[in-house]
C-alpha positions in Angstrom: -2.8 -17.5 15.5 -1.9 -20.0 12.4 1.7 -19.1 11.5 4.1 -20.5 9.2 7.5 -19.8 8.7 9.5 -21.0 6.3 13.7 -20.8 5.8 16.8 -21.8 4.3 16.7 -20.8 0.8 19.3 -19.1 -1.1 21.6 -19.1 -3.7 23.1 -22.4 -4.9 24.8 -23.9 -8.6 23.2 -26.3 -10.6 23.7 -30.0 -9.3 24.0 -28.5 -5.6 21.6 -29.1 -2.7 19.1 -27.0 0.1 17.2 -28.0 2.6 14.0 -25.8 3.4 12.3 -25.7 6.4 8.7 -24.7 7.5 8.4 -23.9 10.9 4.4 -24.1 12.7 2.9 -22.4 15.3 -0.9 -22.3 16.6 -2.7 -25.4 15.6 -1.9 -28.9 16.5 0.7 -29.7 13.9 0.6 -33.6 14.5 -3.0 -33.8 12.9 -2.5 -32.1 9.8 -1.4 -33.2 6.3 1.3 -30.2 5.0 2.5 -29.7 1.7 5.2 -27.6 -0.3 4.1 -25.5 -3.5 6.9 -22.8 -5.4 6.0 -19.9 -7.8 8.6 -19.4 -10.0 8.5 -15.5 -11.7 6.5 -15.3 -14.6 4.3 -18.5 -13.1 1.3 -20.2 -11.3 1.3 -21.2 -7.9 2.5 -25.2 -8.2 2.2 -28.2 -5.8 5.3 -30.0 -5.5 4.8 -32.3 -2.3 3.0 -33.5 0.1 3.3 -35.2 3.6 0.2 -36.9 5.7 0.1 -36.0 9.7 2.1 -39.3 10.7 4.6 -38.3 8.2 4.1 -42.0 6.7 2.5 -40.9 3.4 4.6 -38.6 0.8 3.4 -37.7 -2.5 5.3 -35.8 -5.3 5.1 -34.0 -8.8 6.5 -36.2 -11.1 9.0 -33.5 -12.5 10.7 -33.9 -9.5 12.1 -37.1 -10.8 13.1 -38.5 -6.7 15.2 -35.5 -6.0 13.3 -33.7 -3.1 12.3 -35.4 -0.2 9.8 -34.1 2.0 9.6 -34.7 6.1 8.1 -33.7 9.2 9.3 -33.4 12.9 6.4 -33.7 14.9 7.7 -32.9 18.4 9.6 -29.9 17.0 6.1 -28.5 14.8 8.2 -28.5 11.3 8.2 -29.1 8.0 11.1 -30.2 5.8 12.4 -30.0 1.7 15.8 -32.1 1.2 16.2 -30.7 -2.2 18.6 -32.5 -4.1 20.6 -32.4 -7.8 19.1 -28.7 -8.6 18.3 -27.5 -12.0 17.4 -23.9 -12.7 13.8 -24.9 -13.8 13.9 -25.2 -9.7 14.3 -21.5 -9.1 11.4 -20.2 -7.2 9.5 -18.7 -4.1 8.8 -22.2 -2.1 5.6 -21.9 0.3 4.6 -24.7 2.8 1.1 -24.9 3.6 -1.7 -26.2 5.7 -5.2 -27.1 5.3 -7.6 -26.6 8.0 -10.7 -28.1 7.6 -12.6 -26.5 10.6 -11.1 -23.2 10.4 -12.0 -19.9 8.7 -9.9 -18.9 6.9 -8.7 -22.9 5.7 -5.6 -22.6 3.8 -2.6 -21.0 5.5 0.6 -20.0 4.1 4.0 -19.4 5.0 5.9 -16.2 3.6 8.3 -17.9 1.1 11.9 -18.6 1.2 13.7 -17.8 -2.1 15.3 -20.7 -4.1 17.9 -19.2 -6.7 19.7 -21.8 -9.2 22.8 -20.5 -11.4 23.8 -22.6 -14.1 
């Protein structure tokens, strides 16, 4: 069973820093691309970053302006979001996800870990 788990949000000031993490259970973690979206309240679903299998190819929404960095642990199955500098525009539910191409369902989801900015 496809499971994702995400952790370490919480409540941090403006200009302060969290790292999430995405933890990955039944599929073979080391083949698949992973990404981060967030939903903040009142909003859409967004995409923030993305990491290929290797963990050698990183995209990014360009509001991010370089302060989130996303990684991979392959031998320990998870995901990672160094989020740097925070704004409150940051606040949000953050998700990690997968794509399975051969599966049914193919997207998978974590549960969220909350992200809370004062200012």
């Amino acid at each position: 069973q496809v499971q994702l788990v995400e952790s370490g949000g919480g409540l941090v000031q403006a200009g302060g820093s969290l790292r999430l993490s995405c933890a990955a259970s039944g599929f073979i973690f080391s083949f698949n691309a992973m990404d981060w979206y967030r939903q903040a309240p009142g909003k859409q679903r967004e995409w923030v970053a993305s990491i290929d299998a290797s963990g050698s190819t990183k995209t990014y929404t360009d509001a991010l302006q370089g302060r989130f960095t996303i990684s991979r642990d392959n031998a320990k199955n998870t995901l990672y979001l160094q989020m740097n500098s925070l704004k409150p525009e940051d606040t949000a539910v953050y998700y990690c996800h997968t794509y399975l191409r051969y599966s049914r369902p193919s997207d998978y989801w974590g549960q969220g870990t909350q992200v809370t900015v004062s200012s």
